[in-house]
N, CA, C and O of each residue as an XYZ file, in Angstrom:
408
protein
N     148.346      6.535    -47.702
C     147.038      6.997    -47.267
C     145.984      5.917    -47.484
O     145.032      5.858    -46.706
N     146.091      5.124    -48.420
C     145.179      3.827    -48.755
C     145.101      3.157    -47.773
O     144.010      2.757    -47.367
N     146.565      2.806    -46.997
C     146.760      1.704    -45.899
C     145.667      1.972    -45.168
O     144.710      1.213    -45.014
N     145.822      3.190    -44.657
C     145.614      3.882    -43.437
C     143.466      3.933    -43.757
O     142.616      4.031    -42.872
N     143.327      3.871    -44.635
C     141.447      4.215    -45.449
C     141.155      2.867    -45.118
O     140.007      2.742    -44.691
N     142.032      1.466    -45.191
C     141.677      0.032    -44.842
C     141.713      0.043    -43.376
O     140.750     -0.305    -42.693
N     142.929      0.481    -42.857
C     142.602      0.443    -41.265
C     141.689      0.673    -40.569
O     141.168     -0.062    -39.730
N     141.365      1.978    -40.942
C     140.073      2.909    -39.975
C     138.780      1.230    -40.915
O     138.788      0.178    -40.276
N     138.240      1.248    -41.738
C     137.523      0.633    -42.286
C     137.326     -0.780    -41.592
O     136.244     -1.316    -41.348
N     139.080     -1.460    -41.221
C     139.057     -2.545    -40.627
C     138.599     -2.296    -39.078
O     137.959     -2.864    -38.193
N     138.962     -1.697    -39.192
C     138.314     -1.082    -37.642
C     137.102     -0.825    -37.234
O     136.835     -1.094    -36.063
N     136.459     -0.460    -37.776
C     135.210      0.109    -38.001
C     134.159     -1.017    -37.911
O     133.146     -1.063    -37.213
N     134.796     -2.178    -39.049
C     134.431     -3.708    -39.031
C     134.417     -4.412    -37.610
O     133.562     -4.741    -36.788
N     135.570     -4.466    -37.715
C     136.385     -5.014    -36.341
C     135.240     -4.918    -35.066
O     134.942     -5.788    -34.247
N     134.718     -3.534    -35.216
C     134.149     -2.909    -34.009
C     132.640     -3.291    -33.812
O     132.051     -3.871    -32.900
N     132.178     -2.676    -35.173
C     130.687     -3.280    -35.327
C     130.808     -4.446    -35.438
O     129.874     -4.580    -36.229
N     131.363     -5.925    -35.250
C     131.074     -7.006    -35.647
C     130.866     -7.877    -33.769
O     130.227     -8.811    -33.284
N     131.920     -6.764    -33.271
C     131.754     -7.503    -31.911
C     130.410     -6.542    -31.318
O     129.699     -7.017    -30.433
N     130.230     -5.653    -31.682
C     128.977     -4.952    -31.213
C     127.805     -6.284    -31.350
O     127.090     -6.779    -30.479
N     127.948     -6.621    -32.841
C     126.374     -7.418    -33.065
C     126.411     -8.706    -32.399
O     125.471     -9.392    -31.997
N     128.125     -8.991    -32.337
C     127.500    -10.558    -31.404
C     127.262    -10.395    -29.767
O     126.695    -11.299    -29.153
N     127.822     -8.942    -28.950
C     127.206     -8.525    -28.037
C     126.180     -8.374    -27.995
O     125.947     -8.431    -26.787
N     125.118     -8.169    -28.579
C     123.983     -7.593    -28.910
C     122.828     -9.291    -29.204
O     121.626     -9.513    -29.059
N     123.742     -9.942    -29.555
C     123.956    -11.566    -29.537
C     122.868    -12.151    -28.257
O     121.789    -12.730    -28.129
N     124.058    -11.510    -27.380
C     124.428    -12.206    -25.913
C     123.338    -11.739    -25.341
O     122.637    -12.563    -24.754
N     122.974    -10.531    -25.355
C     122.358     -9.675    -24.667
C     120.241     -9.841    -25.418
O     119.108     -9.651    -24.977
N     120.690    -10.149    -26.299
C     118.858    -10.371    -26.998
C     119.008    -12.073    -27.309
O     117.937    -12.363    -27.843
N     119.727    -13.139    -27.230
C     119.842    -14.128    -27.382
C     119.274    -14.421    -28.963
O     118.738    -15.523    -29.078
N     119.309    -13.755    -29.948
C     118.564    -13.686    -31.267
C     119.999    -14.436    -32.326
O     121.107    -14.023    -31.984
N     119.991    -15.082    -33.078
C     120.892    -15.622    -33.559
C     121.122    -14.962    -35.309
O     121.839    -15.410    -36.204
N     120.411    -14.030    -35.310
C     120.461    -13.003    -35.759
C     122.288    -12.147    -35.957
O     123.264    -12.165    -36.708
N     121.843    -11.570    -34.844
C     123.140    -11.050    -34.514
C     124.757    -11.899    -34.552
O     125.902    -11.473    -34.697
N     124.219    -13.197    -34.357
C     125.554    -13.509    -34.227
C     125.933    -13.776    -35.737
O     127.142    -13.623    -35.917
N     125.375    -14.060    -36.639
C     125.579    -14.282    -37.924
C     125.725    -12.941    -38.509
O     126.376    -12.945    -39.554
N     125.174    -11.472    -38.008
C     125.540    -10.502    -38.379
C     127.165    -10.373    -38.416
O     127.932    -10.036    -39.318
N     127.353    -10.735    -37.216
C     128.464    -10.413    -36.357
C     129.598    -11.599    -36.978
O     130.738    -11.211    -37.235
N     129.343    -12.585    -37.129
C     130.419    -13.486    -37.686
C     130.962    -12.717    -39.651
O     132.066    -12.646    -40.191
N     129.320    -12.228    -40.222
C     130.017    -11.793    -41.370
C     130.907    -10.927    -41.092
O     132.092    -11.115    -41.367
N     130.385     -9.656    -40.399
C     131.473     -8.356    -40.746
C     132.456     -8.837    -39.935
O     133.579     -8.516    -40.324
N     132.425     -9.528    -38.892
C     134.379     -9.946    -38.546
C     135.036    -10.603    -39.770
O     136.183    -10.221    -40.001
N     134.457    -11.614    -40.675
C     135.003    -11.983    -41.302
C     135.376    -10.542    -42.741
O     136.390    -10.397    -43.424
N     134.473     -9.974    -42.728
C     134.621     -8.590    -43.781
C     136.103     -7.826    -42.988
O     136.909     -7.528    -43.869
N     136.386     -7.623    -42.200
C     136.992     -7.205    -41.294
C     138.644     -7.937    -41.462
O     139.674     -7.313    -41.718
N     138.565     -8.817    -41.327
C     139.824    -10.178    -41.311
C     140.435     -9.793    -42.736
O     141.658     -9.665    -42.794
N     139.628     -9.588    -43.954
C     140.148     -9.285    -45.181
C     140.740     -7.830    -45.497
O     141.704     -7.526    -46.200
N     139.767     -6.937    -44.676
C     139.962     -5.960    -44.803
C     141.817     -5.550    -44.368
O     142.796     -5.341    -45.084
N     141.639     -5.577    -43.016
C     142.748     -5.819    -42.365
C     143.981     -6.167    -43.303
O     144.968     -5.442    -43.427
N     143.808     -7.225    -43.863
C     144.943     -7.965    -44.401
C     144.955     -7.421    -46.204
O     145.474     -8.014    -47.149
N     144.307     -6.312    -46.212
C     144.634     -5.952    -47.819
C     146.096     -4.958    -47.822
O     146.828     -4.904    -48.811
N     146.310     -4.355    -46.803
C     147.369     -3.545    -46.505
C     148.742     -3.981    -47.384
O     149.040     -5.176    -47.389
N     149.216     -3.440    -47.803
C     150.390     -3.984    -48.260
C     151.669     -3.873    -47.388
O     152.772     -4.349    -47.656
N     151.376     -3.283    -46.488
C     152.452     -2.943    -45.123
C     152.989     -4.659    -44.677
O     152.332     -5.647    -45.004
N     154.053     -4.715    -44.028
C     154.179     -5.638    -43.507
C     153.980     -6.127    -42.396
O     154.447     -5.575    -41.399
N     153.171     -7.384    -42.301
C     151.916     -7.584    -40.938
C     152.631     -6.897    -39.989
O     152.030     -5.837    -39.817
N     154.041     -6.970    -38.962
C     154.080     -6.351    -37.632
C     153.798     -5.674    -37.685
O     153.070     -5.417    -36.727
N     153.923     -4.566    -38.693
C     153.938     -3.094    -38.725
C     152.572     -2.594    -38.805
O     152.054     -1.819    -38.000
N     151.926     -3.199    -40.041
C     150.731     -2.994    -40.142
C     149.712     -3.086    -39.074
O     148.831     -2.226    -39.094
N     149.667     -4.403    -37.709
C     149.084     -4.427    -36.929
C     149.813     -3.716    -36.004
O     148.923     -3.163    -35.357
N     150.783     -3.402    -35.566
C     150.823     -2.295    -34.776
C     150.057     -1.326    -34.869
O     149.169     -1.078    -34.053
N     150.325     -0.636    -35.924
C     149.542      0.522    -37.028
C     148.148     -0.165    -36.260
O     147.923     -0.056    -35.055
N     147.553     -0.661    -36.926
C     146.346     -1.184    -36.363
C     145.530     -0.986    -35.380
O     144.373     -0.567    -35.379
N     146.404     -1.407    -34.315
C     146.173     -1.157    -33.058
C     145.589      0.056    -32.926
O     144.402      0.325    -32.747
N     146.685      0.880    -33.049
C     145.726      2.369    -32.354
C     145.349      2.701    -33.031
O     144.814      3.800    -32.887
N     145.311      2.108    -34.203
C     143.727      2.982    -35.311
C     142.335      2.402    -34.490
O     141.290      3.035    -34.332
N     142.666      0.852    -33.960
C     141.710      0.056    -33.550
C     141.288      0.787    -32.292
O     140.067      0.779    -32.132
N     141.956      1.394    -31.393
C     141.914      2.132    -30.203
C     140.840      3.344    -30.414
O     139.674      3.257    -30.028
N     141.272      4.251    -30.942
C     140.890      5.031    -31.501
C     139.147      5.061    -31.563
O     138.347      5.735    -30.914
N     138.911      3.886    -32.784
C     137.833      3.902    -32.896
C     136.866      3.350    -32.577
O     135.695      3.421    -32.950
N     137.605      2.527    -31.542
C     136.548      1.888    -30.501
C     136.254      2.284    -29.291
O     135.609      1.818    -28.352
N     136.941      3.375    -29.528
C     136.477      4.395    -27.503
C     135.488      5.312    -28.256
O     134.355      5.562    -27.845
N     136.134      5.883    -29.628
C     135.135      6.953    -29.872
C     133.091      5.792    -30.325
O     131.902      6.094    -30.228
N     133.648      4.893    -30.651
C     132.321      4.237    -31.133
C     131.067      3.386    -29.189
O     129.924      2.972    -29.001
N     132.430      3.619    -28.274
C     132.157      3.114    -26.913
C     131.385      4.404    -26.078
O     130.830      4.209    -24.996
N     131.437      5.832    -26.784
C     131.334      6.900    -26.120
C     129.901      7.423    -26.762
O     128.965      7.886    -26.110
N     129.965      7.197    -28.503
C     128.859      7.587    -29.130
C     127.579      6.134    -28.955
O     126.395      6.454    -29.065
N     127.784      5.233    -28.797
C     127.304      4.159    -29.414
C     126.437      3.596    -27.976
O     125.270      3.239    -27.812
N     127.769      3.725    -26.935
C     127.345      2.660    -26.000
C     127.488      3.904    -24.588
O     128.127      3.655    -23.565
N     126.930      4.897    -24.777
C     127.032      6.030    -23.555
C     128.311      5.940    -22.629
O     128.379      6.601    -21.593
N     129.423      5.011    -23.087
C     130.654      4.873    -21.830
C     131.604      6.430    -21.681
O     131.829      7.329    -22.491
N     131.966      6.235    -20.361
C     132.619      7.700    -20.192
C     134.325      6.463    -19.995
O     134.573      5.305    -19.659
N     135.212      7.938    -20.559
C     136.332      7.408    -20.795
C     136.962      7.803    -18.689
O     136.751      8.613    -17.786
N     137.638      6.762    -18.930
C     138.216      6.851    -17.624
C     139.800      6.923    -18.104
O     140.379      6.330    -19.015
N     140.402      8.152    -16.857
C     142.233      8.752    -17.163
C     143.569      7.194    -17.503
O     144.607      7.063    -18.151
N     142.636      6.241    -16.541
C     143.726      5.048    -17.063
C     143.689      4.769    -18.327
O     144.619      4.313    -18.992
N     142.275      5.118    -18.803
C     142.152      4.700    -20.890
C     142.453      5.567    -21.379
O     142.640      5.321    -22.571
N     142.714      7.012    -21.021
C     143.412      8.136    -21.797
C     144.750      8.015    -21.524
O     145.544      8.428    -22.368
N     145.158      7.516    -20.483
C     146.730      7.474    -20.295
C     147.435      6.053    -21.324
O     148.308      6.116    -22.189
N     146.911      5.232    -20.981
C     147.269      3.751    -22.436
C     146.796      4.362    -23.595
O     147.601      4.284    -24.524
N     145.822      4.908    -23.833
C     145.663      5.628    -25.428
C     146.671      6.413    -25.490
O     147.269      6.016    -26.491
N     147.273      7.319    -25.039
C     148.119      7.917    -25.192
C     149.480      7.351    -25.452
O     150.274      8.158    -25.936
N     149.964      6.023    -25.215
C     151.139      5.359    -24.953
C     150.848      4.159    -26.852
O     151.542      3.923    -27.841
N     149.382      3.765    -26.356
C     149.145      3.072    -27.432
C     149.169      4.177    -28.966
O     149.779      3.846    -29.983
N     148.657      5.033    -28.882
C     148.509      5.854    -30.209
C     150.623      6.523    -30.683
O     151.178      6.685    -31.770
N     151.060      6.682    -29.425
C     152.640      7.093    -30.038
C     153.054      5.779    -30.634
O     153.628      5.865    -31.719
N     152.846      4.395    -30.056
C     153.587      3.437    -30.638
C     153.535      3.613    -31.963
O     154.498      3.797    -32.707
N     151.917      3.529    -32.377
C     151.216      4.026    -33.682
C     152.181      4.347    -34.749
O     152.629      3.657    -35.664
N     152.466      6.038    -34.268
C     153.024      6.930    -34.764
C     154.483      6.612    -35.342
O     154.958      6.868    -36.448
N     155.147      5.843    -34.011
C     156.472      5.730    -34.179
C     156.366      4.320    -35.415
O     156.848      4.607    -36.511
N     156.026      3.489    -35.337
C     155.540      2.382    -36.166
C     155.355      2.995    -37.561
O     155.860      2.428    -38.530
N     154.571      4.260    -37.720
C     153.962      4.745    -39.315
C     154.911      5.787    -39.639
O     154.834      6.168    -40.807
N     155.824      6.377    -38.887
C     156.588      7.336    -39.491
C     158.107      7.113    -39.536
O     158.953      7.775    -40.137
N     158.287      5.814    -38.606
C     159.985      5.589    -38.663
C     160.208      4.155    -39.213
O     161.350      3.721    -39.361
């Protein structure tokens, strides 16, 4: 359950870090990109505290990473999910599964 509290977390990182250097691009403020370079780098550690072994763990990853970047794309950034991103979420989140339970 720890793994899994770093994932969502790395994720979370992961997510907000490319938000701020978008946010970068978009206000040209250099601000953001130094926001954005820390928490990727907060992110990179995070990621890698797992004690899982990396394939597995970044598999795992993945659709934690999925996950919480449609739900943060839906709350954050008004995007509507389109059936081709529910149909790969769906394919991406079993790999997930099969990866964390077998």
């Amino acid at each position: 359950m720890r793994e899994f509290a770093f994932l969502i977390i790395a994720a979370l990182l992961e997510v907000g870090g490319v938000a701020f250097v978008r946010s970068g691009l978009k206000d040209s403020r250099i601000i953001w990109f130094i926001l954005g370079a820390i928490v990727l780098i907060s992110y990179a550690v995070c990621v890698n505290s797992s004690k899982w072994n990396f394939g597995r763990m970044l598999g795992i990853y993945i659709a934690v990473f999925f996950v919480v970047s449609q739900f943060l794309s839906i709350v954050v950034f008004s995007e509507t999910l389109r059936v081709p991103t529910l149909v790969a979420g769906i394919l991406i989140i079993s790999g997930g599964l099969v990866l964390t339970f077998f």
